[in-house]
N, C-alpha and C positions, 0 to 999 in steps of 0.2 A: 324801351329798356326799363329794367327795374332795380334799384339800388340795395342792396344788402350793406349793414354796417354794425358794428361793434365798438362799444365804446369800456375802455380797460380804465380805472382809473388809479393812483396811486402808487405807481411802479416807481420805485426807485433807481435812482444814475447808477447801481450796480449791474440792477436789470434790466436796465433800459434797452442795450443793443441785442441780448437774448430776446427778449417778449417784441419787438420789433420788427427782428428778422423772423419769431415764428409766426406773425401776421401776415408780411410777406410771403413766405414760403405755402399759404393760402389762396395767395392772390391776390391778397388786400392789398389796396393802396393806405400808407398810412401814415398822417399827421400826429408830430409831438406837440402837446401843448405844455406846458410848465406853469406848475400849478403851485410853484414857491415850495421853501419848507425842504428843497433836496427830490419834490416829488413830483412823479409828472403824471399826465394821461395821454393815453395813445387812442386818436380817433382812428377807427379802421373805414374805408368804403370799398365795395364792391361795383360793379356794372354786370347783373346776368342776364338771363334771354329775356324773350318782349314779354312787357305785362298780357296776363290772360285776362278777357272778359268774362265780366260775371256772367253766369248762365243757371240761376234759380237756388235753391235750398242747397247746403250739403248732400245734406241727407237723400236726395234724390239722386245724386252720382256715386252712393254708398256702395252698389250692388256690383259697379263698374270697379271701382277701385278696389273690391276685395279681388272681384276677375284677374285687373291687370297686377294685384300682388299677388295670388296664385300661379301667373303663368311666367315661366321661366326668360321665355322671348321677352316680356313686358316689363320685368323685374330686372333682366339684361337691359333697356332700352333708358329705364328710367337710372341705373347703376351709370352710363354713359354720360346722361344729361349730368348727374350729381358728378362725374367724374370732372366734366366740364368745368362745374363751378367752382369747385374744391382742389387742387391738383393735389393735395394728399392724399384723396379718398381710395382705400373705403377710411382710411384712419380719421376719425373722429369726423367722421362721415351721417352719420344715423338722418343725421333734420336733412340734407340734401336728400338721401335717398328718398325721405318720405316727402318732402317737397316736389320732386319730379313725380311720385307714383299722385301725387294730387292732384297736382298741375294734368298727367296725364289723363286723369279721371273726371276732367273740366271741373274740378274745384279751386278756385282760382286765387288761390295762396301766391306769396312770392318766393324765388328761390329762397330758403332762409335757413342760417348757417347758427346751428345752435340748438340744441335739443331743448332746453328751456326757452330762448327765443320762440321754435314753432309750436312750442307748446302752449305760448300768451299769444298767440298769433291766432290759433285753433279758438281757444279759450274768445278774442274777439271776437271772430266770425259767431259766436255764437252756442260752440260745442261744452254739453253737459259735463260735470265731472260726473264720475260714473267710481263705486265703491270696487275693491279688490272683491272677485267672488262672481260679479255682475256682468263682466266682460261678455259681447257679441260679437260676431264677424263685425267687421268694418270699424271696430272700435281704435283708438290709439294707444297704447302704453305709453305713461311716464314714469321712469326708474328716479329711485330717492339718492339724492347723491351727498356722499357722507364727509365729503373733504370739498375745503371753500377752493374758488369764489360760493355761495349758498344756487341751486338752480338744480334741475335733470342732469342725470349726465346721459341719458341714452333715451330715444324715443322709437317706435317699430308700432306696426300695423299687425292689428288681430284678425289671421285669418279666419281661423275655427277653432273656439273653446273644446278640449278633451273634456277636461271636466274643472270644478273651478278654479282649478290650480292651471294645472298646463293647458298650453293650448300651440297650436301650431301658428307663425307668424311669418314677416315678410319684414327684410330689414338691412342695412349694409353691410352684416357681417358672414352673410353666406348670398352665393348667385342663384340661389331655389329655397323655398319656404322651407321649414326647421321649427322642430320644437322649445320650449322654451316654456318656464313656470312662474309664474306671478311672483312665488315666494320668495324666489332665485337660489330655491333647491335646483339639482341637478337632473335635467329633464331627459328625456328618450331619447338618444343619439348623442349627450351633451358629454365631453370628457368631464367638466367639472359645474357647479353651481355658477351663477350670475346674479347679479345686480338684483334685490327687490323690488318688483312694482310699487310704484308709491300711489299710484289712480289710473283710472283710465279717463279718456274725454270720448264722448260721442255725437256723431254732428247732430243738427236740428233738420227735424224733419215739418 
């Protein structure tokens, strides 16, 4: 098994039983610590599926992981697994889904709950920042996120660049790949604008 965890720090005895039960209501199991001062911290831990073994470069199960975030079945499979870890999902769902499409592409990340989380997570194994504009199939998006805690608030796999702006992707908020634009102008198919890319990562090849 592999451990997922979250640590909140600074919540106040007004917030305490709010932000508490919304780490529960995750799955989390989770410890108060009291940190003096009126303020506490809430350690969160997880248990999700077995750890994966390594099995060579990223960059070498790129071509696989675009596949299985193209194909509807695959992106259904991986949607289940994340569903698993998460019992809100797809709600603030994004790092599970792209966790499972990794995991299922023998990239052997850990379930990890957090669009910022898997996005230092990627970043360890090795993965380049890569500029707005530069985006490839197999790349990751991370959105810039405007309101604290400071972190992503959304992360989604780049299927196929349109052009440097839009590109088609794979992600928790639809069961089949979907348009979507770097800028977080409103893209082909989209009722309204989203979130701006703030970089992309690309594994090491």
């Amino acid at each position: 098994m592999t451990q997922v965890s979250r640590t909140v720090p600074d919540i106040t005895q007004a917030n305490l039983a709010f932000e508490k039960a919304l780490l529960e209501s995750e799955g989390f199991s989770v410890e108060v610590r009291d940190q003096g001062s009126g303020l506490f911290t809430l350690v969160a831990t997880m248990d999700v599926g077995p750890a994966v073994s390594d099995t060579g470069k990223d960059g070498d199960h790129i071509q696989q992981l675009i596949a299985n975030g193209s194909s509807a079945s695959s992106l259904a499979q991986a949607q289940e697994t994340a569903a698993a870890a998460l019992p809100s999902f797809p709600h603030n769902g994004c790092a599970a889904n792209l966790s499972a499409l990794l995991i299922q592409s023998d990239i052997p990340v850990p379930m990890t709950l957090g669009a910022q989380a898997l996005a230092n997570v990627l970043k360890g194994r090795g993965w380049d920042r890569i500029d707005i504009g530069n985006q490839a199939p197999g790349d990751v998006g991370v959105t810039l996120d405007e309101t604290p805690p400071p972190g992503a608030d959304h992360i989604y796999l780049v299927i196929k660049p349109i052009d440097n702006d839009e590109m088609v992707i794979a992600d928790n908020q639809e069961t089949t790949p979907h348009n979507r634009c770097a800028s977080g102008k409103r893209a082909t198919g989209e009722d309204h604008g989203t979130t701006a890319t703030e970089y992309f990562l690309r594994a090491p090849t």
